[in-house]
C-alpha positions as CSV (number, residue, x, y, z in Angstrom):
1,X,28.4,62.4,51.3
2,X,28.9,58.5,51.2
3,X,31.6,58.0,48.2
4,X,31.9,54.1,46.7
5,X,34.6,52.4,47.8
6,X,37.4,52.3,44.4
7,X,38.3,48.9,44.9
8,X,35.0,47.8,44.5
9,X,35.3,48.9,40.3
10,X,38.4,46.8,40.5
11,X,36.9,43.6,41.9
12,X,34.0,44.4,39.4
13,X,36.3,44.1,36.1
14,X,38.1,41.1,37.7
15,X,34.9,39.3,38.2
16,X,33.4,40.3,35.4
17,X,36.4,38.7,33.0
18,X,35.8,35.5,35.5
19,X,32.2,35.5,34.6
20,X,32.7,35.8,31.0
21,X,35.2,32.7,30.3
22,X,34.3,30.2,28.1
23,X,33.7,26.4,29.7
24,X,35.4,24.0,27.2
25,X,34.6,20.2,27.3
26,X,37.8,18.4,28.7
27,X,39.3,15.3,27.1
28,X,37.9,12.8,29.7
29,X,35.8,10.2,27.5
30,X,33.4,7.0,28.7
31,X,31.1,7.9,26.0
32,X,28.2,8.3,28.5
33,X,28.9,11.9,29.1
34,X,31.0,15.1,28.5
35,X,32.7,16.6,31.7
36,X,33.8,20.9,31.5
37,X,37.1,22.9,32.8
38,X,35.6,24.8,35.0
39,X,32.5,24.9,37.7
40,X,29.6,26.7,36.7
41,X,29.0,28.1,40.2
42,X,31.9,28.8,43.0
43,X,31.7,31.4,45.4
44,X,33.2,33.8,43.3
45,X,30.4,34.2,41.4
46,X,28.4,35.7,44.2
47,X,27.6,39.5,43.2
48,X,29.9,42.1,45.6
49,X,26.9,43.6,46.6
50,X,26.3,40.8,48.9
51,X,29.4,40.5,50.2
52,X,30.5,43.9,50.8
53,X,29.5,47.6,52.2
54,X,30.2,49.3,49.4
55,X,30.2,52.4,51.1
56,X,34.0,54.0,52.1
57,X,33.1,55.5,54.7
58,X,31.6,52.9,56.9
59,X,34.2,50.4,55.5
60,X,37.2,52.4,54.9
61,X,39.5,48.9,54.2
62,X,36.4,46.9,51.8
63,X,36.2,44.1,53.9
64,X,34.1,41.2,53.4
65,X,30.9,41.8,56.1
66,X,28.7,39.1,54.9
67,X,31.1,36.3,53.4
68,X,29.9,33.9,51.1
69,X,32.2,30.4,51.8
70,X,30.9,28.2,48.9
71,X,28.0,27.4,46.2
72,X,26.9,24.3,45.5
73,X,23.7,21.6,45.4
74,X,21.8,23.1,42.9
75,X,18.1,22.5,41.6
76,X,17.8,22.9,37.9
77,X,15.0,24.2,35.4
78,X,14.2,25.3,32.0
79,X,12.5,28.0,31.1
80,X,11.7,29.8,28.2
81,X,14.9,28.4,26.6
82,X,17.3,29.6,29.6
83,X,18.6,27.3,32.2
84,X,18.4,28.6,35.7
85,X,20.0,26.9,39.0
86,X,18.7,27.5,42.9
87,X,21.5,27.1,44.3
88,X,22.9,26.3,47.5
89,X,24.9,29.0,49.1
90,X,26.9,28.7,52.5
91,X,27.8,31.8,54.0
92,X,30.8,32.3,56.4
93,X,28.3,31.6,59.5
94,X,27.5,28.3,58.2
95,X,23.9,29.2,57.7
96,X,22.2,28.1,54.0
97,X,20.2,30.1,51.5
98,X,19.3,29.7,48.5
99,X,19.8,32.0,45.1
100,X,19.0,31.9,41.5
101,X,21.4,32.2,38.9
102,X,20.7,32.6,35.1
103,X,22.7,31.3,32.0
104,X,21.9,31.3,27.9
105,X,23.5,27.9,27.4
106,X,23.6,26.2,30.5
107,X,27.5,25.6,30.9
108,X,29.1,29.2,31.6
109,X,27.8,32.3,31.9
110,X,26.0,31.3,34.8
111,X,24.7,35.2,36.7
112,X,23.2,35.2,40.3
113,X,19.8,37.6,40.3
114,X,20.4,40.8,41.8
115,X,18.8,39.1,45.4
116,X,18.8,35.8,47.2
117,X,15.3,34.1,47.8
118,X,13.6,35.2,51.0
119,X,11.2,32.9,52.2
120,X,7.9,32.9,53.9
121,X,9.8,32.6,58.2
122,X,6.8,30.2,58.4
123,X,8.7,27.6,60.8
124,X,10.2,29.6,63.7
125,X,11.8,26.5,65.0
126,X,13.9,26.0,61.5
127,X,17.4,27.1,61.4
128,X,18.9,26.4,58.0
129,X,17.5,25.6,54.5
130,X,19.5,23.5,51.5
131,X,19.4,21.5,48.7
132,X,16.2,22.2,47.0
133,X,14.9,20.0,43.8
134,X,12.5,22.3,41.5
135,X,10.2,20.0,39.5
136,X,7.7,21.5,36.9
137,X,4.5,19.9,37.8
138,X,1.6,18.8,35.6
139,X,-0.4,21.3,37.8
140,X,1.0,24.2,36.6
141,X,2.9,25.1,39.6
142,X,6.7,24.8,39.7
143,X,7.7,22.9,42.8
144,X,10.8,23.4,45.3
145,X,10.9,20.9,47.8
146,X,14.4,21.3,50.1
147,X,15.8,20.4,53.2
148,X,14.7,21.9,56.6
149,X,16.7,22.0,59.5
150,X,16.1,22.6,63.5
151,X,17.2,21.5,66.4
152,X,16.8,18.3,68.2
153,X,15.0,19.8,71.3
154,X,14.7,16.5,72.8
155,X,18.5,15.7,72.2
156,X,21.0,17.7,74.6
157,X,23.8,16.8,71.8
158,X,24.3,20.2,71.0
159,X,24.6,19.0,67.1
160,X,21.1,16.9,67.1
161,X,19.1,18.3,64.8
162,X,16.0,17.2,62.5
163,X,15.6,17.2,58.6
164,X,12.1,17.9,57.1
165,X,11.4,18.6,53.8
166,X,10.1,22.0,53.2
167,X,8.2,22.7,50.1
168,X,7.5,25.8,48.5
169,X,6.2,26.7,44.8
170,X,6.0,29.4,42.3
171,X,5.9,30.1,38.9
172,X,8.4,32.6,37.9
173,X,11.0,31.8,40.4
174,X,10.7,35.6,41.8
175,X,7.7,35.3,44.2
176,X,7.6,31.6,46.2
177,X,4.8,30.5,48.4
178,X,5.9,28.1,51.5
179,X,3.5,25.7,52.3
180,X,3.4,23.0,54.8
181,X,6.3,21.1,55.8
182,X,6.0,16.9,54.4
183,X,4.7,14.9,57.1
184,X,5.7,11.3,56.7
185,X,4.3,9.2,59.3
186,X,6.2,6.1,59.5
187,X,9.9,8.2,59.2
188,X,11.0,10.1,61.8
189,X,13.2,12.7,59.2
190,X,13.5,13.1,55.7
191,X,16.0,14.2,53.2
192,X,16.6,14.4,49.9
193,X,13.0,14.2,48.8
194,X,12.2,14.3,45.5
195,X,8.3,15.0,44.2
196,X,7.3,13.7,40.7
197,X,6.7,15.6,38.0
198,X,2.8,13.9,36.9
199,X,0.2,13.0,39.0
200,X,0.1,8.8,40.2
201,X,-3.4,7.9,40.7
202,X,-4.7,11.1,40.7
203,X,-2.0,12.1,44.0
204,X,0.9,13.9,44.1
205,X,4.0,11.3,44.4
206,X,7.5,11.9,46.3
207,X,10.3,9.9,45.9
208,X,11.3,10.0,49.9
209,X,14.6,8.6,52.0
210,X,13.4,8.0,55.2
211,X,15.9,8.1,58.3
212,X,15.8,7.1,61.8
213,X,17.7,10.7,62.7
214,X,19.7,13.1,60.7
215,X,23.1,11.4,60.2
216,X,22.1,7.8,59.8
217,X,19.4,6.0,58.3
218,X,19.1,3.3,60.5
219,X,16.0,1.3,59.8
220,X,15.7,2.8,56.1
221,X,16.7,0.6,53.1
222,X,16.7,2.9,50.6
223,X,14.9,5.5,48.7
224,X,10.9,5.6,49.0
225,X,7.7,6.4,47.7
226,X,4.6,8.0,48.6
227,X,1.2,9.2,47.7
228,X,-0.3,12.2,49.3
229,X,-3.7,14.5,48.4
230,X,-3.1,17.6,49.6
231,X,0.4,19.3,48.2
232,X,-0.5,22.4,50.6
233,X,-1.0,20.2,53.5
234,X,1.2,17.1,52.3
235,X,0.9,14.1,54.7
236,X,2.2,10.7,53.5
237,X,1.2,7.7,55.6
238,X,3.0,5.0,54.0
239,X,6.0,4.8,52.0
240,X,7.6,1.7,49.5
241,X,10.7,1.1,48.6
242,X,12.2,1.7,45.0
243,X,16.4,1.7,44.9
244,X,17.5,-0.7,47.4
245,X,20.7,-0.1,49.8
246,X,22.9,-3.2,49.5
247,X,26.1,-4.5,51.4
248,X,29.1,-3.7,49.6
249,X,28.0,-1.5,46.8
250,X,27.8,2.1,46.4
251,X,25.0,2.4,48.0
252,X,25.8,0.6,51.1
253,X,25.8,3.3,54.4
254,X,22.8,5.1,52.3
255,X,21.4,6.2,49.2
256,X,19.1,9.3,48.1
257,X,17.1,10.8,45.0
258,X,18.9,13.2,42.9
259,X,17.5,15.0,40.5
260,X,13.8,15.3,39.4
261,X,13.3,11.8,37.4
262,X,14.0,12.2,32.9
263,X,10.8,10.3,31.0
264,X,11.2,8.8,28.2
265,X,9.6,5.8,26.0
266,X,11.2,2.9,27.9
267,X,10.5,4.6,31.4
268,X,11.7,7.6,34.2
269,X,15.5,7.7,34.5
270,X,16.8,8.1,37.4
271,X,19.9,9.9,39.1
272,X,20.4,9.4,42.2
273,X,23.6,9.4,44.7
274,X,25.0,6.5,47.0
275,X,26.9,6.1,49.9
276,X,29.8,4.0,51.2
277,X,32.2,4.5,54.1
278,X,35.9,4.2,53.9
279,X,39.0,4.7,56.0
280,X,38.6,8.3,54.8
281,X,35.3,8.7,55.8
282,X,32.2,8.6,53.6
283,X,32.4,8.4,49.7
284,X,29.2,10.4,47.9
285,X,28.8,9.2,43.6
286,X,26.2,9.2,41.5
287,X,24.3,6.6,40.4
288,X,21.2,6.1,38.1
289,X,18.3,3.2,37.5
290,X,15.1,3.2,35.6
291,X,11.3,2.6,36.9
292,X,8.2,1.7,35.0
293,X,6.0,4.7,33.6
294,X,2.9,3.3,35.1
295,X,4.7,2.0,38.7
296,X,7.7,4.5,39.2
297,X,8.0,2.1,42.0
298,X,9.4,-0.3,40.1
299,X,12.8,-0.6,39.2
300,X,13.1,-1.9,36.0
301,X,17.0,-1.1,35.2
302,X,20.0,-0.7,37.4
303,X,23.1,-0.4,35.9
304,X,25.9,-1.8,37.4
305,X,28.3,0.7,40.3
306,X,28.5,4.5,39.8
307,X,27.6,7.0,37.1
308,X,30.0,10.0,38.2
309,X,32.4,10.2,40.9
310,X,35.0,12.8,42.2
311,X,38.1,13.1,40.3
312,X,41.2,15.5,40.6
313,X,40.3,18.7,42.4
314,X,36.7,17.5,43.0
315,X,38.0,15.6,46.0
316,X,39.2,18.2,48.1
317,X,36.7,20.8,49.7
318,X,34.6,21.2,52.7
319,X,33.6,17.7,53.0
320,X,36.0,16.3,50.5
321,X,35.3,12.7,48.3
322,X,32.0,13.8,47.8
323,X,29.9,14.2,44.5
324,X,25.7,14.8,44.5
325,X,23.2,16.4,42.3
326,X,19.7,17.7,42.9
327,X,19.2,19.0,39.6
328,X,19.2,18.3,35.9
329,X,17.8,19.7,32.9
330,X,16.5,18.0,29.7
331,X,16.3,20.8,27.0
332,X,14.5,20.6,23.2
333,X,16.9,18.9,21.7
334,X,17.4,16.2,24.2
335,X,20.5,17.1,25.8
336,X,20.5,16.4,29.2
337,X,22.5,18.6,31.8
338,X,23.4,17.3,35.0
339,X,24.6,19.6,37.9
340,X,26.8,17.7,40.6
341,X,28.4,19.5,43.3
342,X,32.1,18.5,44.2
343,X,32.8,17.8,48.0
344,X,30.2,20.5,49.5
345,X,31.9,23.5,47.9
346,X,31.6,23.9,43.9
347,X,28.9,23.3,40.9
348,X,30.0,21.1,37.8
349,X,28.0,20.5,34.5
350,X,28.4,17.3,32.5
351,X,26.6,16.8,29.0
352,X,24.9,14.1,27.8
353,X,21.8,13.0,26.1
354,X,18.7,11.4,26.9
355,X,19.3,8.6,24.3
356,X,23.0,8.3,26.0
357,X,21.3,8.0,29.4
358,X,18.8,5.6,28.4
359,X,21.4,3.2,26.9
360,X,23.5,3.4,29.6
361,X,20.8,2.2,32.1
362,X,19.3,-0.3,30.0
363,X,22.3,-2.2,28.5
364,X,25.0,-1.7,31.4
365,X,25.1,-4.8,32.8
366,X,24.0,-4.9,36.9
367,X,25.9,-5.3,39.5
368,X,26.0,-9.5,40.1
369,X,27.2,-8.4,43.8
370,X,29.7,-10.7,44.0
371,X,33.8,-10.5,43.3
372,X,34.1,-13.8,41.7
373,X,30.5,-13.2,39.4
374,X,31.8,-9.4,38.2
375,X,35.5,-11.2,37.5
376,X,33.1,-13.4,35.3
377,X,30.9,-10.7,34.1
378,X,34.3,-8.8,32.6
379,X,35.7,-12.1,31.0
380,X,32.7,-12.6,28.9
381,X,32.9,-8.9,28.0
382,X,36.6,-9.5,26.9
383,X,35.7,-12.7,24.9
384,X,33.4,-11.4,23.1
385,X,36.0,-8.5,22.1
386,X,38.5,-11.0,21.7
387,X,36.3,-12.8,19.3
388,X,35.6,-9.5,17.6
389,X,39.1,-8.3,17.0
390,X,39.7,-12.2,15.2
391,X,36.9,-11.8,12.9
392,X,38.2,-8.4,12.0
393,X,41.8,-9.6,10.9
């Protein structure tokens, strides 16, 4: 008779005191937003019974079968008063999936459901799934669109592949329907696509980032936007630019859509990430800017350089120097969580409001893009302190 390994009960009460901590806000201040002690997701929040035979017998020394390496880009939703990430999980064979986990408050107590999401093996060709954005449609349908990834067949580089965006939907986040893959015409791949929460002209709207192959974007300036009819069938034939690349600023090698875009009075907030190389190899932040309620292809704020960066231990990881979200959540009381991943291996929350958001997108100042205009920029920033402090004496 097959007898449960002991160790497993000790790994149990160990995680279970690691699940239960409480995530305190640190002391780092900008007034824009609150950062937490700990990750909301790692790997060692992945249940043991996905890990590990439990069984003695046919694993006498409770080794890890199916290893789990790390957790992180996250979609984000709100349902029913509970937040609930899709995560990204990596397992030791490098291949993706995706699994929902469930907290009260949205900073700790995060808890993976008892099994990962198995979707519909519609593409035969694909090989690995990640980063998926869920957006609550005005359809009724909630919306995850992710990346999917196969192999360049036409590319002997054993590392070519090709990034679609795979979409599937539900609406209890237990039973998902796949549906077609995007079709853009004009863009070879396509990552990090974002679709919009309303209808535009009657269409469903994606906020795209089209790329000449999987690395690089080559031809592609920034992030798009596209119109399509059909979301079971979606085809987008031509895509305009919102959020700009530009030399010398964050967004410089590329840029991306984030999360699922906030509206408010003065327009849809945006958080997005850019990218720029160094001697260290690329640098991933987050950035955010602003486009009209009636054109979300207009940009109508962008605040000057980067909203959240690595710091401390968030550099180092898999692909270290790296922060990016794909999921925020804007609760009753208009507090905004945003979930960022730390160099391809860990979750984060940071706090802030939508009022916070909005002031810091309307009333940063933007980026002048020049050395001698930003010196200039910060002087008249100081003078006017300067002037300030005088009047207060």
């Amino acid at each position: 008779m097959s007898q449960i390994h002991p160790k497993y009960y000790e790994m149990l009460r160990e995680q279970e005191a690691f699940l239960s901590r409480v995530n305190h806000k640190t002391d780092f201040y900008n007034g824009v937003y609150d950062r937490y002690e700990y990750p909301v997701l790692t790997r060692e929040h992945i249940p043991l019974t996905w890990r590990f035979d439990l069984n003695q017998e046919t694993n006498p020394y409770f080794m890890e079968r199916l290893g789990v390496n790390c957790v992180f880009n996250s979609g984000a939703i709100e349902l029913n008063g509970k937040y609930y990430l899709v995560a990204r999980i990596e397992g030791n064979d490098r291949k993706s999936f995706f699994g929902v986990a469930e907290s009260d408050n949205g900073v700790d107590g995060f808890r993976f459901w008892d099994k990962p999401i198995l979707l519909d093996d519609t593409c035969p060709e694909e090989t690995n799934v990640y980063d998926m954005r869920l957006t609550k449609h005005e359809d009724g349908y909630i919306y995850g669109v992710f990346c999917s990834e196969s192999k360049d067949r036409s590319n002997p580089d054993l590392s070519a592949a090709v990034a679609a965006a795979g979409i599937v939907r539900t609406k209890d986040l237990k039973h998902w329907e796949r549906l077609d893959n995007l079709k853009t015409l004009r863009s070879p791949q396509q990552r990090n696509v974002v679709l919009h929460p309303e209808f535009v002209n009657g269409k469903y709207a994606f906020y795209t980032r089209p790329m000449d192959d999987f690395i690089e974007t080559g031809s592609g300036s920034g992030i798009g936007f596209g119109l399509c009819d059909d979301i079971e069938h979606a085809v987008i034939d031509e895509e305009k630019m919102t959020s700009l690349r530009k030399y010398h600023q964050i967004t410089e090698a590329k840029n991306g859509a984030g999360a699922v875009p906030i509206k408010t009075d003065r327009g849809w907030l945006h958080i997005a990430h850019g990218v720029r190389n160094t001697a260290a190899g690329l640098r991933y932040v987050l950035y955010c800017f602003a486009t009209d309620l009636k054109d979300p292809t207009k940009v109508i704020a962008e605040p000057s350089g980067m909203f959240i960066g690595p710091r401390g231990a968030e550099r180092v990881g898999d692909v270290s120097n790296v922060v990016f979200t794909n999921g925020a959540i804007v609760n009753e009381k208009k507090e905004v969580f945003i979930y960022y991943a730390s160099s391809d291996t860990r979750l984060h929350v940071a706090t802030t409001t939508v009022d916070k958001l909005t002031d810091f997108i309307f009333n940063t100042p933007k980026d002048p893009g020049r050395s001698v205009e930003c010196v200039a920029q910060r002087c008249q920033l100081i003078d006017r302190n300067l002037e300030l402090l005088a009047n207060a004496r």
